[in-house]
N, C-alpha and C positions, 0 to 999 in steps of 0.2 A: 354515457350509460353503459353497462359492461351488458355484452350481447350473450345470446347463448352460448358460445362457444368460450366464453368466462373472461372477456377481456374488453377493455375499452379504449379506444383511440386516442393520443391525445400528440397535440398538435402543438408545436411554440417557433418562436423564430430568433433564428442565431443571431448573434452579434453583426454578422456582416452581411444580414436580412435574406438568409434562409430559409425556408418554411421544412423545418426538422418534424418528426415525427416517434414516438414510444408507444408501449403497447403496455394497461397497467390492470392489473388482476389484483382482486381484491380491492377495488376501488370504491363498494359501494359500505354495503351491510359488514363485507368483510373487514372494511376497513374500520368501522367505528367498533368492531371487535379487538381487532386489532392495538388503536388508539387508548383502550378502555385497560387494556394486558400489557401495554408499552412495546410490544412488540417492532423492532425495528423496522422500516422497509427493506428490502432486497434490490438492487440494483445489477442485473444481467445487460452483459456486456461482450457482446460478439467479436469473431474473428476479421477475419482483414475483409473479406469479398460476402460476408454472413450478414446477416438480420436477426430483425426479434425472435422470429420463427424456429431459430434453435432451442429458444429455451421454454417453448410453450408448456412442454411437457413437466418439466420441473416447476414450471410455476406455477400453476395448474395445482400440482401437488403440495408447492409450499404454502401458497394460499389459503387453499382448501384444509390444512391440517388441523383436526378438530381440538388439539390442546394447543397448539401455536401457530394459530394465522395471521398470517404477513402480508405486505402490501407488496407486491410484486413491479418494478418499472424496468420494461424491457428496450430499450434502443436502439433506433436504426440510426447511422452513423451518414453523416452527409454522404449521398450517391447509394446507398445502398436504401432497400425498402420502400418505403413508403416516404423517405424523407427525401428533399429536393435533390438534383444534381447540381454541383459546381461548375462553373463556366471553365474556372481557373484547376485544372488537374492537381497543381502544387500545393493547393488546399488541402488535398487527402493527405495529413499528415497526424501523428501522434498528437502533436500539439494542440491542433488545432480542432480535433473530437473531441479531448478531455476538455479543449474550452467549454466545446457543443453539451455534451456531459453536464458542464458546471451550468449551463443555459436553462436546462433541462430541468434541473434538481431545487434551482432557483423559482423557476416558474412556479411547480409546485408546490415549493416552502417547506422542503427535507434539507434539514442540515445537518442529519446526522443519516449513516447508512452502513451496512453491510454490502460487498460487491462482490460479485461473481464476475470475471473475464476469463473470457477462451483466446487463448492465444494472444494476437492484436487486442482483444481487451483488459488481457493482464497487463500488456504495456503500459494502457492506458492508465490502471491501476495504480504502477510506478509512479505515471509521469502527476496524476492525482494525488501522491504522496507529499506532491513538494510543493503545488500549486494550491492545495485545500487541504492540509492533514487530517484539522477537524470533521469534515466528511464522515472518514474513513472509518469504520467501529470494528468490522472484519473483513476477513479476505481471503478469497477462493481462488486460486490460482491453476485453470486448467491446462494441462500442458503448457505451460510458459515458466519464466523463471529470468533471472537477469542474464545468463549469458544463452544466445541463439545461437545454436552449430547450425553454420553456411550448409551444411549440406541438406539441414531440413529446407533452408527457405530457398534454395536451387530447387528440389522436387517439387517444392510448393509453385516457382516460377516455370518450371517446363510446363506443369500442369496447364499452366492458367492461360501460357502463348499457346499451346498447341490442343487449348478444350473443343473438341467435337460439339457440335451442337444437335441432338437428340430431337426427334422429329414427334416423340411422342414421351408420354411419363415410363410408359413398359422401356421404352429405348435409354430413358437418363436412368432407370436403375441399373440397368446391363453397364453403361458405360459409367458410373461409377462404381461400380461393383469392378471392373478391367483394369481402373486405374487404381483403386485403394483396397479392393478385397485382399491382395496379398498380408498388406494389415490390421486388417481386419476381421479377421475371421470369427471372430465371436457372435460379430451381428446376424441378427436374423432376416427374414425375407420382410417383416413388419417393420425391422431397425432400417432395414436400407429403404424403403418407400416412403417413411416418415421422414429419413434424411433429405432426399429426393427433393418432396415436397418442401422442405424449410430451402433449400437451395435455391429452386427454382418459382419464379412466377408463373402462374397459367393463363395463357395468352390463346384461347381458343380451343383450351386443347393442347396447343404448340408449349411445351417447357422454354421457359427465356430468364440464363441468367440473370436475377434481380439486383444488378449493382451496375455501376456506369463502367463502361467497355474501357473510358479514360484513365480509372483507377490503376491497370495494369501498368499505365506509364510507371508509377510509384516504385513496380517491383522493379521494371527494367533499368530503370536509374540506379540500381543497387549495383556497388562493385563487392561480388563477393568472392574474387580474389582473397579480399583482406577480411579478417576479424573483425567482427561488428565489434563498436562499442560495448562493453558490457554497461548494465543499471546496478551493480553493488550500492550505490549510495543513493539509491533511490529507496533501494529494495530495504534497505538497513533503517531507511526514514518509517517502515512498518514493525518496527521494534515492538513499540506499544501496544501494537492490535494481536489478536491469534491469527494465525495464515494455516492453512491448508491447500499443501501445492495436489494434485494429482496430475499421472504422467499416464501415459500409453505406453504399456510394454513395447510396443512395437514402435513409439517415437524416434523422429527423427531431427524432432527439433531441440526440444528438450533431454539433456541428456541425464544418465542415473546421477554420474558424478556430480552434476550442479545441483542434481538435488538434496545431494548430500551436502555438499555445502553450504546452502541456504541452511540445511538443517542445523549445523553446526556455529550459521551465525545469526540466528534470529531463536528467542529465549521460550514463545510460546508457537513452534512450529510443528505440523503433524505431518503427513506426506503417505500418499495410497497410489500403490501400482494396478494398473486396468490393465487385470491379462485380456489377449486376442484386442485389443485397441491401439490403433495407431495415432496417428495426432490429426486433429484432439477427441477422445475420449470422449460419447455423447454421454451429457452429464443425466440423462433421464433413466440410463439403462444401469441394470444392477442393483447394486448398491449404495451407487450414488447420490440419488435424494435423498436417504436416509444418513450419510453419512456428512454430506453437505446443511442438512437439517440440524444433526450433531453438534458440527462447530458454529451454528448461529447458537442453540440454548445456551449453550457453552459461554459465548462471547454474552449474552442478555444475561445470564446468572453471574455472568464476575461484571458487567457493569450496573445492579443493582444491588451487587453488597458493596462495592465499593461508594455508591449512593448513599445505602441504608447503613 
């Protein structure tokens, strides 16, 4: 049952007897408006050490939108959130979410969707290209893209070896405001306390990173010496769908060039720079509901004329 706060819990278990967890807005009333208009679901899809809790705010508002409301399913990714930890660390892998993902969408009985990923969730996107195409109807790509410059996920990994841990919520704005205000600057005193909170669980009072402390193995295993693999032939498996990449002017993961070239190889792609944003881009602030809202009508109006 979706509670006040517009969302409702929902709970299934992975292939290798997980007890995973999502967060789905628009579940109830919204949803048989929804069902009644065809409106597709929306599937948000978090970054590497994130939760549902980033995108409450966008879904909140996609849900709610009084001429296209949408069934919103938000994802905690094994060890993050509310869904279980893994015993086996080498479990936190691409692969092995977008299974979780396809576990998720099954339970439900959506075989068709629209997706939003941040980061680690755009990968996941990719790696959804090849394992379930059909899924796929659009695609939100925030700060991600198929080639990762080493040097964003180097600052992503000093970060994450050397995070302070905040003795209060006044204290984890301060320190992420020390670590990422440089770029950032657009946010407000409201953006950074909401980010805060989507970060952290509250343990008393006490803020506690909400993801398994194991996870980090994942990053330190990276040799970023060398060039990650790029995804071109993933990302080109999205031919058929509309994509909409958005970048942080201030990224460091994502860079302009790759998004130009995404541009120039994919037939229906759009692409928005988020000045004073660095990676990634919270997708609630600005513009960006409305512009993400954008390319869903978009995708629902060309797949009912191509119906009708």
């Amino acid at each position: 049952m979706t509670d006040a706060q517009g969302f409702a819990d929902f709970f299934y278990t992975s292939q290798d007897g997980l007890r995973l967890h999502a967060r789905l807005y628009g579940a109830e009333a919204g949803h048989e408006d929804t069902a009644r208009r065809g409106n597709r679901p929306v599937v948000c899809l978090p970054g590497l050490t994130r939760n549902a809790r980033d995108f409450h705010e966008l879904a909140l508002q996609l849900a709610n939108d009084v001429e296209n409301p949408r069934r919103i399913i938000c994802f905690d990714y094994r060890g993050r959130g509310q869904s279980a930890y893994d015993p086996t660390w080498q479990n936190y892998n691409v692969g092995m979410e977008a299974a979780d993902v396809i576990a998720g969408l099954d339970a439900l009985g959506v075989t068709e969707a629209a997706f939003v990923g941040t980061s680690r969730g755009g990968l996941i996107i990719h790696v959804l290209a090849m394992m379930r195409p059909a899924l796929i109807k659009a695609v939100v790509l925030n700060d991600i893209g198929p080639v990762i410059e080493t040097a964003g996920l180097a600052h992503i990994r000093s970060y994450l070896e050397n995070a302070p841990r905040p003795v209060d919520f006044t204290d984890a704005v301060q320190i992420q405001k020390a670590v990422h205000g440089e770029a950032f600057p657009a946010l407000s005193d409201t953006d950074w306390h909401r980010f805060v909170h989507a970060i952290y669980r509250n343990e008393a009072g006490v803020p506690v990173a909400d993801y398994d402390p194991a996870l980090l193995n994942t990053v330190l295993a990276m040799d970023l010496t060398q060039p990650l693999p790029d995804l071109w032939p993933q990302f080109e498996a999205l031919a058929s769908v509309p994509v909409l990449t958005i970048r942080g002017a201030n990224s460091r993961l994502l860079s302009a060039e790759t998004v130009d070239d995404m541009q120039r190889r994919h037939p229906h792609f759009a692409a928005v720079t988020v000045e004073g944003q660095g990676h990634a881009p919270l997708p609630e602030t600005g513009n960006l509901p409305a512009t993400i809202a954008g390319l869903l009508r978009e995708a629902q109006t060309k797949a009912s004329a191509v119906k009708g």
